[in-house]
C-alpha positions as CSV (number, residue, x, y, z in Angstrom):
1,X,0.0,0.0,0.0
2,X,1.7,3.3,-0.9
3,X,2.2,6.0,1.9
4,X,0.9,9.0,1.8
5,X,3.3,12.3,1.4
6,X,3.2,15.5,2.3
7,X,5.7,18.1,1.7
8,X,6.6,21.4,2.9
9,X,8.5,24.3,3.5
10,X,9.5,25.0,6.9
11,X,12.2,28.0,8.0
12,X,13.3,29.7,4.6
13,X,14.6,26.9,2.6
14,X,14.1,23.4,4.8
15,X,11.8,20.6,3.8
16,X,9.2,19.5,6.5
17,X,7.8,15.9,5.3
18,X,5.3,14.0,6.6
19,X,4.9,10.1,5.9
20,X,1.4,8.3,6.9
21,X,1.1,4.9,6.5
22,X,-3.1,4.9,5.2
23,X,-4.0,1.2,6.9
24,X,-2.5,2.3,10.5
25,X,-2.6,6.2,10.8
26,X,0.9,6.1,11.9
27,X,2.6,9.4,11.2
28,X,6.1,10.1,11.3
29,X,7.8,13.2,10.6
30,X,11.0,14.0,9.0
31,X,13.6,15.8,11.2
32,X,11.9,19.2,13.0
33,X,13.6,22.0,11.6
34,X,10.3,24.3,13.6
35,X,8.3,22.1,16.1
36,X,5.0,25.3,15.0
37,X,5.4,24.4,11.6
38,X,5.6,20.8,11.4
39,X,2.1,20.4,13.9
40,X,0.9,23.0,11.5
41,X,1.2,21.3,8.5
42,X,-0.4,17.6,10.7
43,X,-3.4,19.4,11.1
44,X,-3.8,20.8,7.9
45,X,-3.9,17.1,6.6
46,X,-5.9,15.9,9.7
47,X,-3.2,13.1,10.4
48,X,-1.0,12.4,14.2
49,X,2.6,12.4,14.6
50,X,3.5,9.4,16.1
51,X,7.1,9.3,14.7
52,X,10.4,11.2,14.2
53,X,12.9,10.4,11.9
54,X,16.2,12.1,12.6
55,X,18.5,11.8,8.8
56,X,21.2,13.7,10.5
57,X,22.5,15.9,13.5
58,X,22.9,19.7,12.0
59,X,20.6,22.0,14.1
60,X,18.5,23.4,11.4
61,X,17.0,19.5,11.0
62,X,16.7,19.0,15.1
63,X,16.2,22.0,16.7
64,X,12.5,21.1,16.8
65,X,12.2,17.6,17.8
66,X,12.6,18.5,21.6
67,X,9.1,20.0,21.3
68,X,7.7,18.2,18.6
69,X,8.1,15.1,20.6
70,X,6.7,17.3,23.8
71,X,3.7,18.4,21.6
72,X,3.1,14.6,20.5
73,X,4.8,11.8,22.5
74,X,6.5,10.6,19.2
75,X,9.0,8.4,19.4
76,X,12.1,9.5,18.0
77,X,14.4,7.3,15.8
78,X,18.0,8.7,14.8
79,X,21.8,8.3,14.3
80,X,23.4,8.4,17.0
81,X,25.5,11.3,16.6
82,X,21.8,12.9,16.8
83,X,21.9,12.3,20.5
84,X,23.5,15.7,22.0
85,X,20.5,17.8,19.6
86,X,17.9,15.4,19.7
87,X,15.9,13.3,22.3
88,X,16.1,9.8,21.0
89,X,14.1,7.2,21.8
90,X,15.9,5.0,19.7
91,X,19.5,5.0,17.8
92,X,19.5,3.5,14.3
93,X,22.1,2.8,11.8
94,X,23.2,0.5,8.8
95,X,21.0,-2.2,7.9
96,X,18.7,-1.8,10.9
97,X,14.6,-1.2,10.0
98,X,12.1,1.5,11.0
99,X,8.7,0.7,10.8
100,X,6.0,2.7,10.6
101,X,2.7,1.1,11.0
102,X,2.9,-1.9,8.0
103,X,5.3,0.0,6.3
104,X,8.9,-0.4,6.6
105,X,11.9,1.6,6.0
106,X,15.6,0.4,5.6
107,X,18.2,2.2,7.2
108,X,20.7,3.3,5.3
109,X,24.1,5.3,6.4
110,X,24.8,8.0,3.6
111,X,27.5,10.0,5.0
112,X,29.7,13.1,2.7
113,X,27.7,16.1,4.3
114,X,27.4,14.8,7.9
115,X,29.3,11.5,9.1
116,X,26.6,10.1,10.7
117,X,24.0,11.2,7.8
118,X,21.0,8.0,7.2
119,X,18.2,8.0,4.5
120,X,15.3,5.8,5.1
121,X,14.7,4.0,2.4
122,X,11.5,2.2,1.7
123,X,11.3,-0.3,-1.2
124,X,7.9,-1.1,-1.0
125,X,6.7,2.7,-1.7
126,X,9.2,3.5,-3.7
127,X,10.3,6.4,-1.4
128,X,13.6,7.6,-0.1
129,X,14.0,10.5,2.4
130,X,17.5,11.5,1.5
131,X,18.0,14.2,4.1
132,X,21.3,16.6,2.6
133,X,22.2,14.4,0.5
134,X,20.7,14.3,-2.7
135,X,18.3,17.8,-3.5
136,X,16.1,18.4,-6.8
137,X,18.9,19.1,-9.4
138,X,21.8,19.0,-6.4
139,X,23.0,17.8,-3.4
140,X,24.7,18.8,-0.2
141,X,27.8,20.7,0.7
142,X,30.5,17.9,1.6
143,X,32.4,17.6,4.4
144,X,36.5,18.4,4.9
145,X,38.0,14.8,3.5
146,X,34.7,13.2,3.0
147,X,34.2,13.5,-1.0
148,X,34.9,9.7,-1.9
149,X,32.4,9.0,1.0
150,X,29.3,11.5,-0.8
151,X,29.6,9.7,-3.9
152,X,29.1,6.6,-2.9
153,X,26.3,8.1,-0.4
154,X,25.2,9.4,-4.3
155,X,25.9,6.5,-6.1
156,X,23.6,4.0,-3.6
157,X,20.6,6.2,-4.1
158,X,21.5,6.4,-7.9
159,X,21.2,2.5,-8.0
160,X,17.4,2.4,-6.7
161,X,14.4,2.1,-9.3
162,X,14.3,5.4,-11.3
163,X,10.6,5.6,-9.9
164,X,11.4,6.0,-6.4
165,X,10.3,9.7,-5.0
166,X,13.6,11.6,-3.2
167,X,12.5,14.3,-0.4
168,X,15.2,16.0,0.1
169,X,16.2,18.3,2.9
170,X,16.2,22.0,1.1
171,X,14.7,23.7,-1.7
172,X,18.1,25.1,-3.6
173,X,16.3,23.7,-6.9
174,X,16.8,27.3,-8.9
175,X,20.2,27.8,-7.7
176,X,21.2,24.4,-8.2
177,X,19.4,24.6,-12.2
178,X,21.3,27.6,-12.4
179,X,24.8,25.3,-12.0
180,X,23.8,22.4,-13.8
181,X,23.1,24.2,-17.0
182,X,26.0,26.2,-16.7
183,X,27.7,22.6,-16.7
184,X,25.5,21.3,-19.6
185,X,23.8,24.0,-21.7
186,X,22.4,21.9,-24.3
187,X,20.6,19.1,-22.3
188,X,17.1,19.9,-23.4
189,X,15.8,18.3,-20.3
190,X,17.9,20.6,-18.3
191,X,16.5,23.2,-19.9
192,X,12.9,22.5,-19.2
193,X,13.8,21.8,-15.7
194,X,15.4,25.2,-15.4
195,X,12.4,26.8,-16.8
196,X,10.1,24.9,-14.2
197,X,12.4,26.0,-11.5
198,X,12.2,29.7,-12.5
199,X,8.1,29.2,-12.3
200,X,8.1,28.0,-9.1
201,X,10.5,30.4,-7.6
202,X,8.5,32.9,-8.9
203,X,4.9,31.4,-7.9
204,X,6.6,30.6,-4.2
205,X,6.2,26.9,-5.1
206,X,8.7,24.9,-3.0
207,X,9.8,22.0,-4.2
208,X,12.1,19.5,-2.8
209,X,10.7,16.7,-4.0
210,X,12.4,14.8,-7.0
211,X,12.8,10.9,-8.5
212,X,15.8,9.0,-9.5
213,X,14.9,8.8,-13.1
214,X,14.7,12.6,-13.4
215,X,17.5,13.4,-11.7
216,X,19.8,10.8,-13.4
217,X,18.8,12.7,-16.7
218,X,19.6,16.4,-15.3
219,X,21.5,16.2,-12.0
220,X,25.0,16.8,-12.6
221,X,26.4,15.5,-9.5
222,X,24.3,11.8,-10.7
223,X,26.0,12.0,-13.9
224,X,29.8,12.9,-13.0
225,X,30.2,9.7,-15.1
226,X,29.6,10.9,-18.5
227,X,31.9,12.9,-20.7
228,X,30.2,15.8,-21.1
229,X,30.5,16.7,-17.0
230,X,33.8,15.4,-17.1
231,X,34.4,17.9,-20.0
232,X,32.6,21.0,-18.0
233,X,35.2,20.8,-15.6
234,X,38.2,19.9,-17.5
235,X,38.5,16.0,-16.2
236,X,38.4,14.5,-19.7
237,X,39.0,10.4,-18.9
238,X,39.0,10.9,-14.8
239,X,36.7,8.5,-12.9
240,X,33.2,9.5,-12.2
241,X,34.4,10.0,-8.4
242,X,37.3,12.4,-9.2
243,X,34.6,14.4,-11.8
244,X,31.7,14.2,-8.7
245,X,34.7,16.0,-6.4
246,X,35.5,19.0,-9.4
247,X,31.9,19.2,-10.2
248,X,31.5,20.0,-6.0
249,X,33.9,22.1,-5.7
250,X,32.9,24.3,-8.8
251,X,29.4,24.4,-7.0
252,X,30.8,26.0,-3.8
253,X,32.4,28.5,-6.3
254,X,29.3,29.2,-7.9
């Protein structure tokens, strides 16, 4: 049975997401950036938090869950670098599983922006929340020393079904079209997405919510394998990892 979604802005630029599971009414959130916004957006859909999934310990993903979980009793699921920002119930890693009502996510460590960084992964709906590490057209600023670590963060999510639905963390989508077509001018698909991104910017449509297939056919970062990224950043014949790194670093330059 497919879960139901719901996703949102939250401070300026974070992505609030909610996950129900339709047979149970379980709820769970996705990290708490603002404890007011994230109940806001549960009763607007007429659905309980009963969960929190933590992807990562930066303070602009926890600094809510303290009184989200006050506001709800939710038990709170997260790595355990979480810990010192977040009241966890329980501490999850590799390979463990989260379930939430008959559904059930995989635990997956993704580190590169954060070293204890998981996604949740949930074959079943085809759903992946992804946290920093992948966003619509991007993905995160990487650590000091931790660039061969993000791409193969990257290249496990590249390597689910092209259906599956990636919530990312942010909404950098117009900044990040911006990059990539400055990388790759003539992908037509690009292009489109560019112009999408420009609509929604200018609507106030946030949108931080993205598939495998359609980033693997316009985010640079999932193609640092082909020539013409390798050629955008003068890394004609290097390995998709050393292209992923000079394609990162241009970004930060950007």
């Amino acid at each position: 049975m497919p879960l139901d979604l719901h996703v949102f802005r939250t401070l300026s630029d974070n992505a609030g997401a909610l996950v129900r599971c339709p047979a149970s009414g379980a709820c769970a959130a996705i990290d708490a950036p603002d404890a007011d916004q994230v109940l806001a957006a549960a009763r607007s859909k007429g659905w309980t938090i009963s969960d929190i999934l933590v992807t990562h310990a930066h303070a602009d993903h926890t600094q809510g869950v303290a009184a989200l979980k006050q506001a709800t009793g939710a038990r709170v699921v997260g790595p355990s670098d979480a810990a010192a920002s977040a009241p966890l119930d329980a501490i999850v890693g590799e390979g463990d599983r989260v379930a939430l009502g008959e559904a059930s996510f995989e635990v997956w460590h993704t580190p590169g922006h954060q070293d204890g960084h998981l996604s949740f992964v949930c074959a079943e709906s085809e759903l992946a929340l992804v946290g920093d590490v992948v966003f619509v057209l991007g993905c995160g600023r990487v650590m000091p020393g931790r660039m061969a670590g993000m791409w193969l963060s990257l290249s496990r999510i590249m390597a689910l079904p092209e259906a599956t639905r990636l919530v990312g963390g942010h909404d950098y989508t117009l900044s990040n079209a911006r990059f990539a077509i400055a990388m790759d001018p003539a992908n037509p698909a690009l292009q489109a997405r560019l112009l999408e991104a420009e609509a929604a910017k200018a609507q106030g449509r946030f949108w931080a919510l993205t598939t495998v297939g359609e980033e693997k056919v316009t985010n640079p970062f999932f193609r640092a394998g082909e020539p013409a990224l390798a050629a955008a950043v003068d890394r004609p014949g290097a390995s998709a990892g050393d292209v992923f790194a000079a394609l990162r670093e241009a970004k930060n330059r950007f």
